[in-house]
N, CA, C and O of each residue as an XYZ file, in Angstrom:
452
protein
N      -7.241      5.439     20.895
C      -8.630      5.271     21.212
C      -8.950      6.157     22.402
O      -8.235      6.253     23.400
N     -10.168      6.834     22.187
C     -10.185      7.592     23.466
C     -12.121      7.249     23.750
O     -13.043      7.324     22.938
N     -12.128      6.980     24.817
C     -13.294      6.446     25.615
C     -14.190      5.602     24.828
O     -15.410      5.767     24.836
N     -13.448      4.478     23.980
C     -14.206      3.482     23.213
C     -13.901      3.565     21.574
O     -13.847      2.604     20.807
N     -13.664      5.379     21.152
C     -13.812      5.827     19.827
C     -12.597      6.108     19.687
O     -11.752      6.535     20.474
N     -12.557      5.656     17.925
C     -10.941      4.832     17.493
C     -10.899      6.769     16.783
O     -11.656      7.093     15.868
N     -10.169      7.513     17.254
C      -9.643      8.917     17.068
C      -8.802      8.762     15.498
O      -7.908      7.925     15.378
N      -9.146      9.534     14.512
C      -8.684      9.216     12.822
C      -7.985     10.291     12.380
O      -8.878     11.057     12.016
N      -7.122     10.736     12.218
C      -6.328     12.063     11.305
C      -6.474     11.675      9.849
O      -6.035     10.637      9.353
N      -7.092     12.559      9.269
C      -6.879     12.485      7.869
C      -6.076     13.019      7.440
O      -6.061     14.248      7.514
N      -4.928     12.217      6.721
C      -3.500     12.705      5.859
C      -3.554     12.586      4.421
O      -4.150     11.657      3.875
N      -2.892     13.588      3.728
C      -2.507     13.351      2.520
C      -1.966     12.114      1.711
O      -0.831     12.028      2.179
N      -2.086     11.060      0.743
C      -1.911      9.925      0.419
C      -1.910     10.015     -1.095
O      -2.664     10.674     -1.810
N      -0.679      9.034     -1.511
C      -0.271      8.559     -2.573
C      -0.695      7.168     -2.843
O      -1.259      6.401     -2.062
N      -0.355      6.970     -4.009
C      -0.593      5.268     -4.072
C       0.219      5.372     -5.724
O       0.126      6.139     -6.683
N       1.127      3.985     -5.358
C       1.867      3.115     -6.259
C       1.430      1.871     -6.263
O       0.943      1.279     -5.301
N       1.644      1.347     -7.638
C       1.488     -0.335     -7.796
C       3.349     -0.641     -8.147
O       4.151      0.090     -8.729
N       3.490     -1.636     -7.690
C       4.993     -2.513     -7.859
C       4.432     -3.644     -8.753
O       3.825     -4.530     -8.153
N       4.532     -3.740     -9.972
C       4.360     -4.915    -10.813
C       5.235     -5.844    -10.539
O       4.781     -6.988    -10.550
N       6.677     -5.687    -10.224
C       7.739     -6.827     -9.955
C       7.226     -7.488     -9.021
O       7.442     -8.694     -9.140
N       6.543     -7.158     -8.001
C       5.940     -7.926     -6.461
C       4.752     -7.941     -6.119
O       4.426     -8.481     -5.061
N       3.702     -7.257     -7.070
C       2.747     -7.464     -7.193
C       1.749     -6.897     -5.681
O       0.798     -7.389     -5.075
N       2.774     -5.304     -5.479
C       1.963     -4.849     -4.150
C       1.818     -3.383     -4.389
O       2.607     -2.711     -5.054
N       0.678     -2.913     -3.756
C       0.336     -1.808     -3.575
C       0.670     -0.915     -2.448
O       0.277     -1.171     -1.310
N       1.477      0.261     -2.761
C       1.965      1.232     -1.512
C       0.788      2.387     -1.478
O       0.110      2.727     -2.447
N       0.709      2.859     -0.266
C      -0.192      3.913     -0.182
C       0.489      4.768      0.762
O       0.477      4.570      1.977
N       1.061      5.685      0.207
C       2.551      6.419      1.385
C       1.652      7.546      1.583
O       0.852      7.973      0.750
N       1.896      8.092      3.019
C       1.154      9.319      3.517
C       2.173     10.347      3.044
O       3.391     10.331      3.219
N       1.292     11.399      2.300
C       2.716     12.340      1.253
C       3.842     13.363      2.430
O       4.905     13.930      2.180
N       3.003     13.263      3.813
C       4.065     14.257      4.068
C       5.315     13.429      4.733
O       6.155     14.157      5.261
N       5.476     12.539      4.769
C       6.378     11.527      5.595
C       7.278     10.587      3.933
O       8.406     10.100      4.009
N       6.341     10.560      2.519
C       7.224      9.923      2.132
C       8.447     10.453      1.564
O       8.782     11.577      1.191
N       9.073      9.211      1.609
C      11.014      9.559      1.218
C      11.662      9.383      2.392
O      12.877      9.233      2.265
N      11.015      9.340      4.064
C      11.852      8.883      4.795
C      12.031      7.172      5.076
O      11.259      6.287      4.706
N      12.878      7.076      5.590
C      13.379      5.875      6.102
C      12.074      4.919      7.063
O      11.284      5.355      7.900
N      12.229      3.672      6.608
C      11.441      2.978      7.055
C      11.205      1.351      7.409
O      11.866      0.836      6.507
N      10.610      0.166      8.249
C      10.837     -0.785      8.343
C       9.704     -0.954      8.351
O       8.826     -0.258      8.862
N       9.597     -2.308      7.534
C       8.093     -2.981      7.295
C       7.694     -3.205      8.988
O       8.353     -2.920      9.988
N       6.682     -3.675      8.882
C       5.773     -4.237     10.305
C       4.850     -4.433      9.767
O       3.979     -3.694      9.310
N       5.072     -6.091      9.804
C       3.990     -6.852      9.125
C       2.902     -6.775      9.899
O       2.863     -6.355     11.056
N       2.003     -7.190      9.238
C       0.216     -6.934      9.861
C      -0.632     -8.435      8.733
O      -0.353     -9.014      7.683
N      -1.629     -8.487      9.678
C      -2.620     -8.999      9.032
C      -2.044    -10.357      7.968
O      -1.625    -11.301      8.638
N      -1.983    -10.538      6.674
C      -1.536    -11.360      6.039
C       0.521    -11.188      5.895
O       1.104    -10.157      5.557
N       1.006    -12.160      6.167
C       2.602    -11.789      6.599
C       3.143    -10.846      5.088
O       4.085    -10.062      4.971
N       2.272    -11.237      4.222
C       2.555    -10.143      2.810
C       2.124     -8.827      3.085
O       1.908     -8.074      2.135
N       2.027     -8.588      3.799
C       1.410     -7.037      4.151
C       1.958     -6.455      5.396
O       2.054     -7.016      6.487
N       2.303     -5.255      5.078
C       3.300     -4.443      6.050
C       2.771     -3.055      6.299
O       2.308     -2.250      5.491
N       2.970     -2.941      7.818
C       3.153     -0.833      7.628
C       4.393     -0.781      7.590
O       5.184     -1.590      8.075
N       4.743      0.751      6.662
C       6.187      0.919      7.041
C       5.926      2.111      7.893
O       5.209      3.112      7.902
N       6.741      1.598      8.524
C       7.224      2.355     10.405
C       8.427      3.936     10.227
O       9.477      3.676     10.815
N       8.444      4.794      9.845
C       9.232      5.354     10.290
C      10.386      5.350     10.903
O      10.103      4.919     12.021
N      11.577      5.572     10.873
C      12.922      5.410     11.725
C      13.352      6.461     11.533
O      13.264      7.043     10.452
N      14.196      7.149     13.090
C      14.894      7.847     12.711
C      16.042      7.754     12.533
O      16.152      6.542     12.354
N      17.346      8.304     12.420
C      18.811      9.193     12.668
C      19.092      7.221     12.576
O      19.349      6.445     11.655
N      18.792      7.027     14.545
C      19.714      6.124     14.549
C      18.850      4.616     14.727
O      19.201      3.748     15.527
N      17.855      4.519     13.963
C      17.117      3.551     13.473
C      16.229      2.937     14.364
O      15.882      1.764     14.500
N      15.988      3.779     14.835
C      14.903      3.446     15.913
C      12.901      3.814     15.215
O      12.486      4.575     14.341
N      12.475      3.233     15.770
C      11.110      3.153     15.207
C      10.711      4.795     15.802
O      11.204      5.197     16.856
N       9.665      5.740     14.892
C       9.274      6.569     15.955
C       7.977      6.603     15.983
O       7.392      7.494     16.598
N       7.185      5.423     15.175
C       5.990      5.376     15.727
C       4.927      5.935     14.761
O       3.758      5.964     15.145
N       5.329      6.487     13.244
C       4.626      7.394     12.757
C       4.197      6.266     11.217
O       5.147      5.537     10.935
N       3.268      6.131     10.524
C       3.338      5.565      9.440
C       3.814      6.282      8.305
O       3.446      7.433      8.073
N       4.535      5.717      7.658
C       5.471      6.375      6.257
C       3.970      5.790      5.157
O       3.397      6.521      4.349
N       3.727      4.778      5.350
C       2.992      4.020      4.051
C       2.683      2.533      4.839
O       3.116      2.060      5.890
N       1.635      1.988      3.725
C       0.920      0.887      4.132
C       1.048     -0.544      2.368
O       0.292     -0.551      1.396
N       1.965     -1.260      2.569
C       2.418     -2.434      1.620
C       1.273     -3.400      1.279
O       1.247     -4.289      2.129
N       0.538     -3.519      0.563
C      -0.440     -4.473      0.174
C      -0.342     -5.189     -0.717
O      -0.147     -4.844     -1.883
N      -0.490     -6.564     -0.209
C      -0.708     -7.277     -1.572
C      -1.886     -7.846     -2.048
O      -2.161     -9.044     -1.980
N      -2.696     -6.819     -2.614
C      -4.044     -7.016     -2.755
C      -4.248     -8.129     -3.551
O      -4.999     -8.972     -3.062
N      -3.641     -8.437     -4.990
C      -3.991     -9.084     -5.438
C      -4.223    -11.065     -5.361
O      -4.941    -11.847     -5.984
N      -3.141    -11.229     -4.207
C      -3.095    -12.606     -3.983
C      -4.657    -13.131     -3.424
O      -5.288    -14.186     -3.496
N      -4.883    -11.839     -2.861
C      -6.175    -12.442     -2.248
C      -7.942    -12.502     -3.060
O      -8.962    -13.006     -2.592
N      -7.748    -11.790     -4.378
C      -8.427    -11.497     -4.990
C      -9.052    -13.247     -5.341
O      -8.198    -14.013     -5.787
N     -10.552    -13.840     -5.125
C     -11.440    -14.812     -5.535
C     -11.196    -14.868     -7.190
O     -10.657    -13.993     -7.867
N     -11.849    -16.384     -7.737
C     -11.923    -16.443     -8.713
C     -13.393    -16.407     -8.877
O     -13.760    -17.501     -8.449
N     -14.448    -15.734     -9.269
C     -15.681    -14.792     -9.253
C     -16.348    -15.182    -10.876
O     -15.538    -15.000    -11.785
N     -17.534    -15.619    -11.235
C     -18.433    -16.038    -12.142
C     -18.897    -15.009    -12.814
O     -19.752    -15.169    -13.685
N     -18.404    -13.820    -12.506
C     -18.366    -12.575    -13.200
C     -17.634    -11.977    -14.057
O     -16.430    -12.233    -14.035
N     -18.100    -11.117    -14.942
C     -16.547     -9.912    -15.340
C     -17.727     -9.068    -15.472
O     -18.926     -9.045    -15.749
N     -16.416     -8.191    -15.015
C     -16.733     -6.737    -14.136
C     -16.397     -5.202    -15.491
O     -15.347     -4.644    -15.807
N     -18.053     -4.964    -16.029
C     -17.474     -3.607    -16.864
C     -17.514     -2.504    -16.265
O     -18.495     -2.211    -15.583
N     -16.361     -1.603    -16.413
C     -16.770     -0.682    -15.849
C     -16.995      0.615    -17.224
O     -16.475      0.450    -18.328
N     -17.485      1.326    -17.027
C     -18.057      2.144    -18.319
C     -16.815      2.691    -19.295
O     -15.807      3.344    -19.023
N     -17.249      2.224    -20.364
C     -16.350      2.815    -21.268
C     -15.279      1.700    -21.717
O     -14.454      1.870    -22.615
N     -15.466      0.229    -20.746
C     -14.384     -0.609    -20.884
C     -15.081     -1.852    -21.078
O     -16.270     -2.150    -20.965
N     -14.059     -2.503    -21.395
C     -14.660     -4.048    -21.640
C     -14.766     -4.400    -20.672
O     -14.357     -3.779    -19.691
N     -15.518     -5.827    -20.612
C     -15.697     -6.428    -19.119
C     -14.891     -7.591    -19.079
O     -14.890     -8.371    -20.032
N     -14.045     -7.824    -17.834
C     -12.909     -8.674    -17.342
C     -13.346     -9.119    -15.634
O     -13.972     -8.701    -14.660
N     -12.471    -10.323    -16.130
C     -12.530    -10.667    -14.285
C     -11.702     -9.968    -13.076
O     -10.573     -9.477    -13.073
N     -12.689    -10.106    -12.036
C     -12.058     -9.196    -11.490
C     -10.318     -8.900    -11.084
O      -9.859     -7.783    -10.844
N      -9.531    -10.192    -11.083
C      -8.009    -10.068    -11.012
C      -7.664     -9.286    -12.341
O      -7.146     -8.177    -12.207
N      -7.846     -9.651    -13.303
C      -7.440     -8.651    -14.673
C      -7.720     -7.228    -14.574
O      -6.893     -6.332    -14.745
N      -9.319     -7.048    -14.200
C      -9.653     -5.432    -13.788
C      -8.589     -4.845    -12.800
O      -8.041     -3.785    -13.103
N      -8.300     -5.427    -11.739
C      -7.792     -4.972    -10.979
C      -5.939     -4.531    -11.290
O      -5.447     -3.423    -11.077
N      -5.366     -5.488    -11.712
C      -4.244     -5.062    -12.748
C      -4.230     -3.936    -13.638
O      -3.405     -3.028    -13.737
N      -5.559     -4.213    -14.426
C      -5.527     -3.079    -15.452
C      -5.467     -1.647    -14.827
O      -4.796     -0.672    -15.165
N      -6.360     -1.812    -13.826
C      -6.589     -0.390    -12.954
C      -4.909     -0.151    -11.670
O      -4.676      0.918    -11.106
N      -4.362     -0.937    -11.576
C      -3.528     -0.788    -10.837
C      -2.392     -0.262    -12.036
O      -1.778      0.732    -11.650
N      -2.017     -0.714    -13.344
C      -1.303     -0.225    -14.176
C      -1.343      1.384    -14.813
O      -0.593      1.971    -15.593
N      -2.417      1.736    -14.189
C      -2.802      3.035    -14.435
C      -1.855      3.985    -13.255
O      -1.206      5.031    -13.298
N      -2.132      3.153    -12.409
C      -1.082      4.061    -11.420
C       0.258      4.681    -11.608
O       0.986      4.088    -12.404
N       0.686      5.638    -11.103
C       1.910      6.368    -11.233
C       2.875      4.901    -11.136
O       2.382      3.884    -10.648
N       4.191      4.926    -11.620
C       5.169      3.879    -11.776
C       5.845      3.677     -9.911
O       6.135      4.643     -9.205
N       5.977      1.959     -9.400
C       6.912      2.128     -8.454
C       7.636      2.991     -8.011
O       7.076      3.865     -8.674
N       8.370      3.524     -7.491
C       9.614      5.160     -7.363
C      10.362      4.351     -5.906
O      11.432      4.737     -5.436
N       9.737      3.440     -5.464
C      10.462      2.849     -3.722
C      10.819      4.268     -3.268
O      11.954      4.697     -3.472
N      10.032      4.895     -2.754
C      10.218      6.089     -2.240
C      10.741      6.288     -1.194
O      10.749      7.440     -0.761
N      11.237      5.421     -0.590
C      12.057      5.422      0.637
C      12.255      3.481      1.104
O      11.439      2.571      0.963
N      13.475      3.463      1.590
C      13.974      2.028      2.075
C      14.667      2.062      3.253
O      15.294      3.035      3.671
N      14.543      0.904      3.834
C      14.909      0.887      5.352
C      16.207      0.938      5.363
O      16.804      0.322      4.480
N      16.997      1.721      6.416
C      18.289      1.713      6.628
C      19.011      0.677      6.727
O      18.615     -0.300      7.363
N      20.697      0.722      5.858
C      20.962     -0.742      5.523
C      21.647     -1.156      7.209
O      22.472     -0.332      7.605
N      21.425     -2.046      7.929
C      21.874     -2.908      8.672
C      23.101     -2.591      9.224
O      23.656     -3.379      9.989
């Protein structure tokens, strides 16, 4: 933050869905594949992963951001079309559209212990 205003780098970004766990990665492309440790945030299902280096120390940089969007998704008096598709509620839309995504790859995991 510099004199009140939250300072933003815009990076390059991926995004995976994990169907086994039901979370969404959004890895910044030039950092993914390295080594990394969750740091939970916000809901304890939700993590940044932290960067580590050599000898497993944090260095402060984000690799990717762990979401588990869907737990939090309402049950809503709607279904949602979006053009060209049938209309579903929004947890189903959101699956459907998350299955579209490139496959899991765990593009990087924290150093073993």
């Amino acid at each position: 933050m510099c004199g009140g205003i939250l300072l933003r780098e815009a990076v390059r970004a991926s995004v995976e869905w994990s169907p086994e766990t039901d979370r969404f990665v959004l890895w910044v492309d030039e950092l993914a594949g390295r080594p990394f440790v969750p740091e939970p945030f916000g809901a304890e299902t939700d993590s940044l992963l932290v960067e580590v280096d050599e000898a497993g120390g944090e260095t402060g940089r984000v690799v990717g951001v762990e979401l588990a969007l869907l737990e939090l998704v309402p049950e809503l008096p709607l279904l949602f079309e979006l053009p060209g598709k049938e209309p579903l509620p929004l947890k189903e839309l959101l699956i459907r559209l998350a299955e579209a995504l490139p496959p899991w790859k765990g593009l990087a995991r924290p150093p073993a212990p």
